[in-house]
C-alpha positions as CSV (number, residue, x, y, z in Angstrom):
1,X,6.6,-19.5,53.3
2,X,7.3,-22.3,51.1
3,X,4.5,-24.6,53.0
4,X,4.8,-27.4,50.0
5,X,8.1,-27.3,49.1
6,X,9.0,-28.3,52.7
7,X,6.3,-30.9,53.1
8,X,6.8,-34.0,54.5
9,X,6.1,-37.5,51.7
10,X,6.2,-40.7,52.1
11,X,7.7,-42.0,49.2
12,X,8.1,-46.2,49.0
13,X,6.9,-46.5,52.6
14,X,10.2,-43.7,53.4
15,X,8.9,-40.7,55.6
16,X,11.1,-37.5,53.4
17,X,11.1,-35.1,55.6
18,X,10.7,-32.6,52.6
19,X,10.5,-32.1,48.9
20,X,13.8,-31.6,48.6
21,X,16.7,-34.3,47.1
22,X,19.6,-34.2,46.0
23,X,20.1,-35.3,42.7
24,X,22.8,-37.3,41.9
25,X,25.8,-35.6,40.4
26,X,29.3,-37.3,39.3
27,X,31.9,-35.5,41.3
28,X,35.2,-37.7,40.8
29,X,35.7,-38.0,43.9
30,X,35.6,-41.8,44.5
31,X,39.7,-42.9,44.6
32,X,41.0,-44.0,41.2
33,X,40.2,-47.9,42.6
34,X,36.6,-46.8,42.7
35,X,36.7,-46.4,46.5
36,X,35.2,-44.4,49.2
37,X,37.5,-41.2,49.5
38,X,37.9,-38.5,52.8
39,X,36.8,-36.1,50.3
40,X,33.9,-38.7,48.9
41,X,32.2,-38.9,52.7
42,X,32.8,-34.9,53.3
43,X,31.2,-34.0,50.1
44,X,27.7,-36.0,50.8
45,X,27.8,-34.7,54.9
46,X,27.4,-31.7,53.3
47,X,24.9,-32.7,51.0
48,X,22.8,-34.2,54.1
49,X,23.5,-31.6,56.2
50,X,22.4,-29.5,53.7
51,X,18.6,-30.0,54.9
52,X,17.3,-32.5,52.3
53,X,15.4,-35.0,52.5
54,X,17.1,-37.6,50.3
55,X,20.7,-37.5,49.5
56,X,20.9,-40.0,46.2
57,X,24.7,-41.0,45.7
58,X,26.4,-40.9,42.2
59,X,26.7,-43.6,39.9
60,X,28.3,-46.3,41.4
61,X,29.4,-49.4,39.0
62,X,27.5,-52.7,38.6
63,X,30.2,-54.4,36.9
64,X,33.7,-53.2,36.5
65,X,35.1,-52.9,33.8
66,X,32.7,-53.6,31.6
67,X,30.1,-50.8,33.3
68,X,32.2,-48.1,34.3
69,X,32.1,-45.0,32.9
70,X,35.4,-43.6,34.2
71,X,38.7,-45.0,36.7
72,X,37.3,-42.5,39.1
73,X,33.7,-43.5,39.2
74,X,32.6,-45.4,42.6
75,X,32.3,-48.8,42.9
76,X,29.9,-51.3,44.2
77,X,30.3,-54.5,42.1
78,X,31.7,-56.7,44.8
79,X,31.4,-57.6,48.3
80,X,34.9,-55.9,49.4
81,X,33.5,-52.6,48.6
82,X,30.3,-52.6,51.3
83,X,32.4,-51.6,54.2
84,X,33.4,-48.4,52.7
85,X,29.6,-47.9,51.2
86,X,28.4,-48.5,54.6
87,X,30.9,-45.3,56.1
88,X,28.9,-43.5,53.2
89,X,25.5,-44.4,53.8
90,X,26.1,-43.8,57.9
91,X,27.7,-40.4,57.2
92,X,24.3,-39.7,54.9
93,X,21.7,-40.6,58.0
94,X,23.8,-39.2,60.5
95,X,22.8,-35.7,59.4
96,X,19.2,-37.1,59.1
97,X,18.6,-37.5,55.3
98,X,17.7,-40.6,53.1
99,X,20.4,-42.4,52.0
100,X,20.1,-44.0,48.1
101,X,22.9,-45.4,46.4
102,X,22.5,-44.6,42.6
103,X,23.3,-48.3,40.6
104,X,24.7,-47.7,37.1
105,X,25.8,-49.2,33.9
106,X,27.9,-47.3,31.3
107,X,27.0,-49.1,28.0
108,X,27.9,-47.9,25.0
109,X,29.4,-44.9,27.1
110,X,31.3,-47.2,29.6
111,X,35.1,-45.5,28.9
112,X,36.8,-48.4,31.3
113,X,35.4,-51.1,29.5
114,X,37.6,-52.3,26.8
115,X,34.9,-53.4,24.6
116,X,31.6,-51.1,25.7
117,X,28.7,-53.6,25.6
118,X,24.8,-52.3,24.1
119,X,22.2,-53.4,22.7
120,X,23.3,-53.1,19.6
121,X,26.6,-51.6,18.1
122,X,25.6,-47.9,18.1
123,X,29.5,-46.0,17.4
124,X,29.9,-43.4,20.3
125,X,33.4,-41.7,20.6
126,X,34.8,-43.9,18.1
127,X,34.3,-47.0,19.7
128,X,31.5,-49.5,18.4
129,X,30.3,-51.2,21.3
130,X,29.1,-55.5,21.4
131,X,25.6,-56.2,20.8
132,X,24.7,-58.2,24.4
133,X,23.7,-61.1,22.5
134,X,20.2,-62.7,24.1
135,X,21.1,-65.0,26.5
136,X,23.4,-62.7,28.3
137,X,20.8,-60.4,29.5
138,X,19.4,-62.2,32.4
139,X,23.4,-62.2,33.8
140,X,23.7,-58.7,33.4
141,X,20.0,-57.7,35.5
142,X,21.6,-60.0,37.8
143,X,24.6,-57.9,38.4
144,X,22.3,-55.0,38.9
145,X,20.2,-57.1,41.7
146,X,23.9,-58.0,43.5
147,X,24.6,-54.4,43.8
148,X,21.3,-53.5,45.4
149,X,22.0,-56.2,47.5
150,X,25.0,-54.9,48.7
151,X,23.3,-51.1,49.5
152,X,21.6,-53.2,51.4
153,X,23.5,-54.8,53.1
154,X,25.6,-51.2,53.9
155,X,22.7,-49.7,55.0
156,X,21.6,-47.7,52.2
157,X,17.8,-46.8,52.9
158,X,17.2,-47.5,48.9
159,X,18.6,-47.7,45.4
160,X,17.8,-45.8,42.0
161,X,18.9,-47.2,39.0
162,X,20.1,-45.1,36.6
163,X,18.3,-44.7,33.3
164,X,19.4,-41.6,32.4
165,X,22.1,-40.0,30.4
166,X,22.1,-42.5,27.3
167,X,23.5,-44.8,29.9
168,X,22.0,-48.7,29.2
169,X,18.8,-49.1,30.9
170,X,17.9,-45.9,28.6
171,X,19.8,-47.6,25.4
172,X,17.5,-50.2,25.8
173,X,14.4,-48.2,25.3
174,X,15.5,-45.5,23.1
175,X,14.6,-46.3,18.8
176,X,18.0,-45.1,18.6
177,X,20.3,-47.0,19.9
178,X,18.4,-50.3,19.9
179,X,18.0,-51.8,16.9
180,X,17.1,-55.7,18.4
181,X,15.3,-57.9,16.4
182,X,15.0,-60.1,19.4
183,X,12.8,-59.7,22.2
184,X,14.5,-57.2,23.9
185,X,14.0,-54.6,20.4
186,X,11.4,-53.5,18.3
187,X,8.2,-53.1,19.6
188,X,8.3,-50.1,23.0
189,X,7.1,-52.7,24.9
190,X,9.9,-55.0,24.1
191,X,12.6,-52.4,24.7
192,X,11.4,-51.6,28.1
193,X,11.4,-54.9,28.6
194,X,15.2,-55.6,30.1
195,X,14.9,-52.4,32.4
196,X,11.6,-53.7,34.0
197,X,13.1,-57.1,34.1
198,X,16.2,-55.5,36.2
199,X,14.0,-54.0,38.6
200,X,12.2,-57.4,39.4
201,X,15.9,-59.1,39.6
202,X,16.5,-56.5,42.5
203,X,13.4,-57.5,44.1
204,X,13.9,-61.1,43.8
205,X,17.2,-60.2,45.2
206,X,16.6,-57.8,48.0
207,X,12.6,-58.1,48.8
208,X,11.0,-55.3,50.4
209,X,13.5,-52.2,49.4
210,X,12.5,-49.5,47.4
211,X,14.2,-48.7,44.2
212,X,13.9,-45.4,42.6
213,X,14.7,-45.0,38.7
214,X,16.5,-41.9,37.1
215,X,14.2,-41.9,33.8
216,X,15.6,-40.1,30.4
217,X,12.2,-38.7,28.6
218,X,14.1,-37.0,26.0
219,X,17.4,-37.5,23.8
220,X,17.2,-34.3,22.4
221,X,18.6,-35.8,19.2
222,X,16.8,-36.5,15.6
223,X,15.7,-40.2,15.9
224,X,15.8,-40.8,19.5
225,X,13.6,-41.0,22.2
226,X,11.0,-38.2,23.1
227,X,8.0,-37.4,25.0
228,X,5.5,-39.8,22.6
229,X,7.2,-42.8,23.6
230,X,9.0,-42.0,27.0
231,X,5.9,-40.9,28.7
232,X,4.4,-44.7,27.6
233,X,7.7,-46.4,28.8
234,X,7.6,-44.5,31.6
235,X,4.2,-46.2,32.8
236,X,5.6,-49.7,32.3
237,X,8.6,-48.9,34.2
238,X,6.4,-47.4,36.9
239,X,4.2,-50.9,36.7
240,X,7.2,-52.8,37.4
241,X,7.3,-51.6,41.1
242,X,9.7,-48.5,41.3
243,X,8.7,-46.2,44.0
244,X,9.6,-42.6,41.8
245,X,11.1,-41.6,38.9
246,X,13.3,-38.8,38.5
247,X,13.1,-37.6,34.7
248,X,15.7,-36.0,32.7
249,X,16.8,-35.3,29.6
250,X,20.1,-35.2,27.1
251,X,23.0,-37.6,26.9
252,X,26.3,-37.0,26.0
253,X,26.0,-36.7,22.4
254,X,23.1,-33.8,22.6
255,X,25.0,-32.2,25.8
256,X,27.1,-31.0,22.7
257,X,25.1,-29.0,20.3
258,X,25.0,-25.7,21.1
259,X,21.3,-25.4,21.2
260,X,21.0,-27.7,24.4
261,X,23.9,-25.8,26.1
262,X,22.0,-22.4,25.8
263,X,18.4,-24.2,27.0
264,X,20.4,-25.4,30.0
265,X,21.0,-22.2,31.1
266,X,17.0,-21.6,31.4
267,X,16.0,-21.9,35.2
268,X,13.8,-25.3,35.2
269,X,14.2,-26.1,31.4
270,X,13.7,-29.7,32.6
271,X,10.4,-29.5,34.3
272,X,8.3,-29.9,31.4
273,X,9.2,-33.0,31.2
274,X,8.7,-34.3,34.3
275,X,5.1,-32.9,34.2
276,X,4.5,-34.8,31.3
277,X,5.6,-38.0,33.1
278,X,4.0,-37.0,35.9
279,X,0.6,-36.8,33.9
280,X,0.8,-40.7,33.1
281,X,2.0,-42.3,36.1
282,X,0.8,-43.0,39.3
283,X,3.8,-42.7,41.6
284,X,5.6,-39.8,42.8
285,X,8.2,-37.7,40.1
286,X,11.3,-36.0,40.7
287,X,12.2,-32.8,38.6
288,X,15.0,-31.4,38.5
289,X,17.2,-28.7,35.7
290,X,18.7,-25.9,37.3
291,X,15.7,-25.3,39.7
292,X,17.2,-22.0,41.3
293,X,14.9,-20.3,43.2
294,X,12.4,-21.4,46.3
295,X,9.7,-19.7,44.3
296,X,10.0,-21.9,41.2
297,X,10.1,-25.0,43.6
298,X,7.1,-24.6,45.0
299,X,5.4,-23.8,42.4
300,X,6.3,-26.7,40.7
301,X,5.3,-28.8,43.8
302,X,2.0,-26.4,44.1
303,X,1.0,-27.0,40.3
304,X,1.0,-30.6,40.2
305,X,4.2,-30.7,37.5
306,X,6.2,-33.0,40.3
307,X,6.4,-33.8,43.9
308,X,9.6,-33.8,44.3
309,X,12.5,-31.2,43.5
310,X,16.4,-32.9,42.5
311,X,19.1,-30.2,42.9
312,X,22.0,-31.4,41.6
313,X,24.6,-28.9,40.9
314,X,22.6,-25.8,42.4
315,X,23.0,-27.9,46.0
316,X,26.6,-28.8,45.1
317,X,27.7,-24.8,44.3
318,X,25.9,-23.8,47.7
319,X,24.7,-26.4,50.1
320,X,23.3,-23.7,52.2
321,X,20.4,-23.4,49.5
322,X,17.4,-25.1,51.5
323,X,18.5,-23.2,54.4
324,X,18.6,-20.1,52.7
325,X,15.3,-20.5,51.1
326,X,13.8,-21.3,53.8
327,X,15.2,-18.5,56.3
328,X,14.2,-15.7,53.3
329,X,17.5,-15.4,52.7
330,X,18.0,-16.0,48.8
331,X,19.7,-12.9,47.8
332,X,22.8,-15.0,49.5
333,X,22.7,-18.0,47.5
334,X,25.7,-19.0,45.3
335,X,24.4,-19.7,41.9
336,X,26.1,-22.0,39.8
337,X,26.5,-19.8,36.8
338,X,29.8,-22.0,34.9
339,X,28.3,-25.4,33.8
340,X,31.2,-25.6,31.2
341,X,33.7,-25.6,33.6
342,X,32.3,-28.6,35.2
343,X,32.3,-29.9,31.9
344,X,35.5,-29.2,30.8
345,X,37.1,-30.6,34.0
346,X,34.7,-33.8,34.0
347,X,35.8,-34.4,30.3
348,X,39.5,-34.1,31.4
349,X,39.2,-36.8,33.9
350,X,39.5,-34.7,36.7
351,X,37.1,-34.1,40.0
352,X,35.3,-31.4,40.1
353,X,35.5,-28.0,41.6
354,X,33.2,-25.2,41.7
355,X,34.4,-21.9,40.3
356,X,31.8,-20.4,42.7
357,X,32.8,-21.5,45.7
358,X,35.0,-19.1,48.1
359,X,38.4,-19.1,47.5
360,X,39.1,-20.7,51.1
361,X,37.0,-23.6,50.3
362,X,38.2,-24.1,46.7
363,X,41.8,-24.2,47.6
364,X,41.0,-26.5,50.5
365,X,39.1,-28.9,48.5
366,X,41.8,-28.8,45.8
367,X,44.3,-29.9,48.5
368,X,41.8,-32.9,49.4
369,X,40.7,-34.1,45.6
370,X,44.9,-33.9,44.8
């Protein structure tokens, strides 16, 4: 049963074990410092133990404050924070998974930051964020290729930089929310241009490690990106010498209309997207979007739409889930049914618990995240 889904791929000269990853999901559960937490190494044992074959770690900051999207969001922007990443990545390939440390930068969305930088000053939130002017660029890819350096260095099997979610890597390419003149705007290839110069600042920096790349294919908003440009950008990103990408879609100002809210709720309502990736690149996908069900996995495995499956909060809600597929045992899967309650508590500042879970474990975990 399931004979693709639990297929074994190499995937930038890394043996996965599986299709099967988890996709990174910001829990809150780094301390308010940014550090590793008891309850930050629990939550991704589970995750490994889980039976995955890549764990990828939340958003961990580049560049604090200036990058941070939130006082609770992990940190990686300096050389005292590599021991406690290195407990991480060790609990992670202790229970036999691929560890990757997810490398972020908030932008316009960076709440820490007192003045948000972008590529161009795009209001979000009521806050107008700094242009970058030209010459500062080159210093920010740097900060990126320091922070792969130190996964590195704490034994993190590999690095995906996020360019999802609206966050700055997918500012810079989205006809939205850069309006450059320079050569970092106008023309697609000149707003790819800064992400695909980040990735070759990590491999200047680290050499031979692979770097993954979250990949936003669709704003879901009037004027920004879609599919006739993403899929395009999505080729030179994948020329620049990533080894997947894993393709989304939203940021936080569509995550609010009501219309994106009720397509969430579909089973797999981002897998068209990744297929259409998928169709113009050459190196292995990632979908992910509430993919529920072992039969839906494999058969987007089996139809060519992605190689890989990212379960984000449906592994988070149950980490039994590739077990349970697996063994035939799906009617005993706990399906994450509440996304708004994530949401809510996300918005609030606070780390997340699952309204799913068993009461035992909520109120244990509630004792450990207080």
């Amino acid at each position: 049963m399931f004979e693709r889904l639990f297929s074994p791929l190499t995937v930038g000269g890394l043996e996965l074990k599986n299709r099967l990853t988890m996709a990174p999901l910001y829990t809150g559960y780094a301390g308010e410092t940014g550090a590793v937490t008891p309850v930050l190494l629990e939550h991704y044992r589970l995750m490994a133990a889980s039976g995955v074959a890549l764990v990828v770690v939340e958003n961990a900051c580049t560049d604090y404050p200036v990058a941070a999207g939130s006082l609770r969001q992990l940190r990686a922007d300096s050389d005292d924070r590599i021991e406690g990443l290195a407990r991480l990545a060790a609990v992670i390939k202790a229970e036999g998974a691929v560890a990757c440390l997810q490398i972020h930068h908030g932008g316009r969305y960076a709440k820490a930051a007192p003045e948000p930088v972008a590529p161009s000053p795009v209001e979000f939130g009521g806050k107008v964020p700094r242009a970058l002017e030209t010459d500062e660029i080159p210093g920010v890819a740097r900060k990126f290729a320091e922070t792969a350096r130190r996964a590195k260095e704490a034994g993190f099997d590999m690095v995906e930089l996020h360019g999802g979610t609206g966050y700055l890597l997918s500012e810079f390419i989205s006809p939205r929310t850069n309006l450059r003149t320079d050569r970092y705007g106008g023309s697609l290839e000149n707003r790819c241009r800064f992400p695909c110069e980040v990735v070759v600042a990590i491999k200047e920096e680290v050499g031979d490690f692979p770097i993954g790349y979250r990949f936003l294919a669709d704003e879901w908003l009037p004027n920004g990106l879609t599919l006739k440009e993403s899929v395009p950008a999505a080729a030179l990103v994948a020329e620049s010498g990533v080894a997947y990408l894993s393709v989304m879609g939203g940021c936080h100002e569509s995550y609010r209309l009501p219309e994106v809210a009720k397509a969430s709720e579909v089973s797999g309502y981002m897998v068209d997207l990744a297929a259409a990736v998928k169709a113009g690149v050459d190196i292995p996908v990632i979908a992910a979007g509430r993919i529920d069900s072992g039969a839906l996995a494999e058969e987007i495995i089996a139809d060519g739409r992605a190689d890989l499956i990212g379960l984000a909060r449906v592994l988070w809600t149950d980490p039994e889930w590739p077990a349970k597929v697996r063994e035939g045992l799906e009617d005993e899967i706990i399906h994450c049914d509440c996304q708004d309650a994530c949401n809510k508590q996300i918005a609030q500042g606070k780390a997340l618990l699952c309204a799913r879970w068993p009461r035992e474990k909520h109120q244990a975990w509630q004792e450990m995240v207080e």
